[in-house]
N, C-alpha and C positions, 0 to 999 in steps of 0.2 A: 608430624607435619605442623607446621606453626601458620598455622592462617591468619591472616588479618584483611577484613571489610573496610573501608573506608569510604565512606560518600567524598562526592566530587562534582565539580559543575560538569556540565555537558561538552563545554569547548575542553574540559580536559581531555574527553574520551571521543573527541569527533572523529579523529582520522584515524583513530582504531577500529571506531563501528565503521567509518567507509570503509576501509581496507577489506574487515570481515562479510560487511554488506558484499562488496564487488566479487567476493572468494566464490559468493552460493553460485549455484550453479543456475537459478531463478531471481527472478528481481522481484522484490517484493512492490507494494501499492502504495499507494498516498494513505488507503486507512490504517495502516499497521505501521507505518514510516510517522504519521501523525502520535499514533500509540506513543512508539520507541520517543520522538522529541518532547514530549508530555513528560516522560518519568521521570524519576529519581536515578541517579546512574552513583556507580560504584565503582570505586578498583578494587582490585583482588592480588592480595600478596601472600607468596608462600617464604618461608623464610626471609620476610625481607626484600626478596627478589618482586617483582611487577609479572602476575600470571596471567590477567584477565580481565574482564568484565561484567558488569552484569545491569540491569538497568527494569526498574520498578515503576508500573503506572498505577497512581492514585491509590498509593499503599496498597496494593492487594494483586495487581496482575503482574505476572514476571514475561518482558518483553525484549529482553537481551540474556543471553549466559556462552559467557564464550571465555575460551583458554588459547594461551601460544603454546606451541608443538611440547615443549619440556616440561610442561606441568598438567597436563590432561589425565597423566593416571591419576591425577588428583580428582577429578572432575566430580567423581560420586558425594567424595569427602562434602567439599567445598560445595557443590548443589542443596546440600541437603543443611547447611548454614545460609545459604540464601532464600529457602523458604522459609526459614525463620526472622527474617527481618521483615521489619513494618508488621504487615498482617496478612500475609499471603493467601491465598487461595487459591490459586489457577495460576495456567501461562497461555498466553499467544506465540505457538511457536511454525511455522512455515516447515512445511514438510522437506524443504532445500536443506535446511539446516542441520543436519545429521546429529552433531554434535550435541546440541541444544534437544534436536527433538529425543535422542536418545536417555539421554537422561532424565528426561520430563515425565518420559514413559515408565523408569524405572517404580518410581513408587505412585501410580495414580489411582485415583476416586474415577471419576468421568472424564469421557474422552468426547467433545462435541465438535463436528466438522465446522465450520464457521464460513468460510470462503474459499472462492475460485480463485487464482493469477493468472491473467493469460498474458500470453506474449504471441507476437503477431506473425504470421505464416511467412514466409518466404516469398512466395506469390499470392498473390491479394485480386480478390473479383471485383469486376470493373461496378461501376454504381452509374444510375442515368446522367448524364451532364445538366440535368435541368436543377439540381441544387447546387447549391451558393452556400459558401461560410464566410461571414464577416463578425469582425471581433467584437465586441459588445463597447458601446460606451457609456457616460454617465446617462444620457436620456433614456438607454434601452431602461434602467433598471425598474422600473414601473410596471413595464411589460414581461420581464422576466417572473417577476414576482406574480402578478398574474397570473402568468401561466403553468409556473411550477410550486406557486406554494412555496412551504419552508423547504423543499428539497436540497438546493443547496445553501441555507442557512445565511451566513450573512454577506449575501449577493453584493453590496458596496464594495467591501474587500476584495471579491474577487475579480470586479470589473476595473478597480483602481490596479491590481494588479498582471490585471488585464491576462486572466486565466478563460473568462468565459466566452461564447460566440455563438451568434444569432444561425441558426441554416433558414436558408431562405428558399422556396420554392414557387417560382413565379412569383416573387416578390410578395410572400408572404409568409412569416414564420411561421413554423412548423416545428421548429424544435430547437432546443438549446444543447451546447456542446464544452466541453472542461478539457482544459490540458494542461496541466499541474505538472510542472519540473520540479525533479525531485532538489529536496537539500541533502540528500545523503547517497544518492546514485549518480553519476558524472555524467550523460547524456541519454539521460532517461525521464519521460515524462508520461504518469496515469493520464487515462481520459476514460471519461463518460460524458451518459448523455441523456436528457430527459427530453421525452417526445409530450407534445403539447395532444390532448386528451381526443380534439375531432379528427387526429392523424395519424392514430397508432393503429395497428395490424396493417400498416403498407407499404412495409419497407424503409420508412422514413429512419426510423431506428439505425439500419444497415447502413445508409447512406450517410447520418449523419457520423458513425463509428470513422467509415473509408473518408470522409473531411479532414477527420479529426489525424487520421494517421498520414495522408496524403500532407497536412500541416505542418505534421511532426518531423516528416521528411525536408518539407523546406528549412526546417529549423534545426535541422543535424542531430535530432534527437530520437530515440526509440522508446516507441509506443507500447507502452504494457496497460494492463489493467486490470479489475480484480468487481467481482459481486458474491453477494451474500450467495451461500450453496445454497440455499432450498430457492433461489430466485430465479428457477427454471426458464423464463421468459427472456429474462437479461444473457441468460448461459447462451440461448438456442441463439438469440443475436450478437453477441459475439461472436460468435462462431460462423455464422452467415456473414460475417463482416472481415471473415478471412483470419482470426485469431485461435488459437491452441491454449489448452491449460495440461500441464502436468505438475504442478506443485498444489498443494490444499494449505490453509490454511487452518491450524487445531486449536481448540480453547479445553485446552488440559486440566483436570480439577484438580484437589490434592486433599 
């Protein structure tokens, strides 16, 4: 086998990762999707021919490895040259991924759960009519900041991009809300949500989830979303919020 690695800009490899992104059988999140747009991305040639891809975050985590049908018995070969580039150490790989998670596994060190995906039930429980979602604008961000800390990080960005949203309960917020369209999934958008600190254990969480999906429906788009695994709290309201997880997310050592 003649391998050859080559680094590559990102728009080289976009609609190959869409394509494979769209394959999984799971849609992955805005944290792991941020991952994959962060790295270093590669093509993969066997003989000359165009096998694959693979895609590196911050020299060290491998967040892409994927082959087209005719070169996959290669797959063992050619993984085990791409934890040799940069300085490897682990991978983020989504349990959807078969291909990826199979080889990840072959040779590992530690295996640690990382995150949930959920994707949203079919029929959805109703929420009180007495909350309100309306989008965030430049004034809110004062009060965002406020009330959630650095949670979501550089809240400017996101209200210019007009991602975030006030939920209002009797005209008074209670919690903020994210819905992030992907760049690499066609009609799909993560959402979360942070409950402001005098309103959490009341449902507000729940309701503001059903906002946020009820949104996503005006907007033609499907609602996934994803939290840390040991964030028990987060799981149990998702799931009160009418959403399903069968895919995990792994951080594979090496």
């Amino acid at each position: 086998m003649n391998l050859k690695i080559k680094p590559t800009e990102f728009d080289e490899v976009r609609e190959q990762i869409k394509e494979h992104l769209h394959s999984l059988s799971s849609a992955i999140d805005s944290f792991l999707e941020d991952h994959i747009l962060e790295s270093a991305h590669y093509q993969l040639f066997v003989s000359d021919e165009e096998a694959g891809f693979a895609a590196i975050h911050k020299g060290s985590l491998v967040t892409q490895f994927s082959h087209l049908p005719p070169f996959r018995k290669y797959g063992q070969a050619v993984f085990s040259q791409v934890k040799k580039l940069e300085e490897v150490q682990a991978a983020f790989v989504p349990t959807c991924d078969e291909f990826f998670l199979s080889h990840a596994l072959d040779d590992y060190r530690q295996l640690n759960k990382q995150a949930y995906f959920f994707a949203a039930s079919p029929e959805l429980p109703e929420y009180p009519s007495s909350y309100a979602l309306r989008r965030a604008v430049e004034s809110d961000i004062e009060l965002i900041r406020e009330g959630s800390g650095d949670f979501f990080g550089d809240i400017k960005t996101y209200v210019d991009k007009q991602k975030l949203f006030l939920v209002l309960l009797e005209n008074k917020c209670v919690a903020f809300g994210l819905m992030e369209k992907s760049a690499l999934l066609d009609g799909v958008a993560s959402i979360g949500m942070f409950v402001t600190e005098p309103f959490r254990q009341r449902g507000v969480g729940t309701a503001t989830l059903r906002l946020l999906m009820d949104e996503c429906k005006k907007q033609n788009v499907r609602p996934i979303a994803g939290c840390w695994y040991y964030n028990h709290l987060s799981k149990k309201t998702l799931e009160r919020a009418g959403m399903f997880t069968q895919t995990r997310l792994l951080k594979i050592e090496f």
